[in-house]
C-alpha positions, -999 to +999 in steps of 0.1 A: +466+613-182+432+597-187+416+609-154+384+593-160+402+560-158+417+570-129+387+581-113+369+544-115+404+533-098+404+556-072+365+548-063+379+509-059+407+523-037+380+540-018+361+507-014+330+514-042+334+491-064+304+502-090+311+542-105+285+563-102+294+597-112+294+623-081+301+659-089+317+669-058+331+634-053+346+638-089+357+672-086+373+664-053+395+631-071+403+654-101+415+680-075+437+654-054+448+634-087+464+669-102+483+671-073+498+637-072+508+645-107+524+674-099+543+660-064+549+626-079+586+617-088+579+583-105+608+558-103+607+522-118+639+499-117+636+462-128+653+433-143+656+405-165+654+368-162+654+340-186+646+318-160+630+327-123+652+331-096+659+312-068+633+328-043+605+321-075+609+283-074+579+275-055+540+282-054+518+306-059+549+314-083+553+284-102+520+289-115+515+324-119+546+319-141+535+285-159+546+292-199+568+318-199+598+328-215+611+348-187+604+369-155+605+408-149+611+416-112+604+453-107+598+485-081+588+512-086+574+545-067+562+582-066+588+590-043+589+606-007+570+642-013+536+622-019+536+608+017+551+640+036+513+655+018+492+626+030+506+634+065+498+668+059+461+662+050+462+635+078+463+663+101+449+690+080+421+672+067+415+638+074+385+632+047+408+651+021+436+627+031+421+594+024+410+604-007+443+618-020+457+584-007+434+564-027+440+589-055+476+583-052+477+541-053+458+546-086+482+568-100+516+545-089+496+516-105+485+536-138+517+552-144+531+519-139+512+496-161+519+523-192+564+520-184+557+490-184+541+488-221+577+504-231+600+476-222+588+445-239+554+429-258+537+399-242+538+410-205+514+391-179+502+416-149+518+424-117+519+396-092+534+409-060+541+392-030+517+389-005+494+382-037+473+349-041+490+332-008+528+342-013+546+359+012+553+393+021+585+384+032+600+375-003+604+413-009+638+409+006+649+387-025+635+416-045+652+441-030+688+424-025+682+416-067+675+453-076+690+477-043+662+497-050+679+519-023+691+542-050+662+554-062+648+560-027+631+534-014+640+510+015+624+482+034+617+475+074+619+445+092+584+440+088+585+440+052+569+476+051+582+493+017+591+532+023+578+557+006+545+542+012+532+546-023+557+523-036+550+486-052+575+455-058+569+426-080+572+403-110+559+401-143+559+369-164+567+374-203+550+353-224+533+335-200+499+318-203+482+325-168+463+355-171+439+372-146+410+353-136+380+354-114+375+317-116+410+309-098+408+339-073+410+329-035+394+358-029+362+348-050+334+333-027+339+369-005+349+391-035+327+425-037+334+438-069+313+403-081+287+405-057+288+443-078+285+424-112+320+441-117+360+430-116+391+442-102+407+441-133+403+462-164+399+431-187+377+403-199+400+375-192+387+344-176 
């Protein structure tokens, strides 16, 4: 595991969105991060489509998945153990706790963006709902699609996923819309540019 990495992810959790190495900001990530490794129990279930769904036939989706030859819809998560310890350190240690939070959201995404390198070439990035003006709500479709009940996970009436560090989403396959500043809604109040940074590890535009 490439904490360094990590560590620039977890500094965007935290809301700084330009690294600066910090010795005891560092050592206290590196601290939190090994113990997310050791009390995660990463799941991921997804499947196939040759064409999108149903629930997937309207915008932002349409063009998120403009091009491609199929759709991935996924969950995953680091199981229940990680949230009974941010509780802990909620009472515990309150400082501690939002930093192993933060620590944790980089992990679920890290871990993953690398299962996802194992099931197929040509993958687009996780567009989720709630992303880019799509609704929250469509995680229902997901979860009726992929009963992700068996792997632990569950969704409230308000469209809360349980555990907390868990994600839901699609992935296009060999699609042609890629991540962009340029298109962002987000861009006229965005941070990270006002840092001369992105929130995305790549160059693409």
């Amino acid at each position: 595991m490439n904490f360094l990495k990590l560590t620039k992810s977890v500094y965007a959790y935290l809301g700084f969105h330009s690294y600066a190495p910090d010795a005891h900001a560092d050592g206290l990530i590196e601290e939190c991060l090994k113990e997310v490794e050791k009390l995660s129990h990463f799941r991921y279930v997804y499947k196939y489509f040759g064409s999108p769904p149903a629930f997937l036939q309207k915008q932002p989706y349409e063009n998120y998945l403009k091009g491609c030859g199929g759709v991935i819809i996924s969950v995953m998560t680091l199981g229940a153990e990680i949230d009974r310890r941010i509780s802990y350190y909620g009472i515990s240690d309150r400082a501690k706790a939002v930093v192993f939070d933060a620590c944790a959201s980089a992990y679920l995404e890290n871990l993953s963006d690398e299962y996802e390198k194992t099931i197929t070439d040509n993958l687009s990035y996780r567009f989720c709902p709630g992303y880019g003006g799509s609704d929250v709500a469509d995680l229902k479709y997901i979860f009726e699609i992929l009963q992700p009940e068996k792997i632990g996970m569950s969704l409230t009436d308000s469209f809360y996923m349980l555990p907390c560090k868990s994600m839901a989403g699609i992935i296009a396959v060999g699609g042609t819309h890629k991540k962009s500043c340029g298109g962002c809604a987000l861009k006229e109040h965005c941070r990270y540019l006002k840092e001369g940074t992105k929130c995305y590890g790549t160059d693409n535009e």
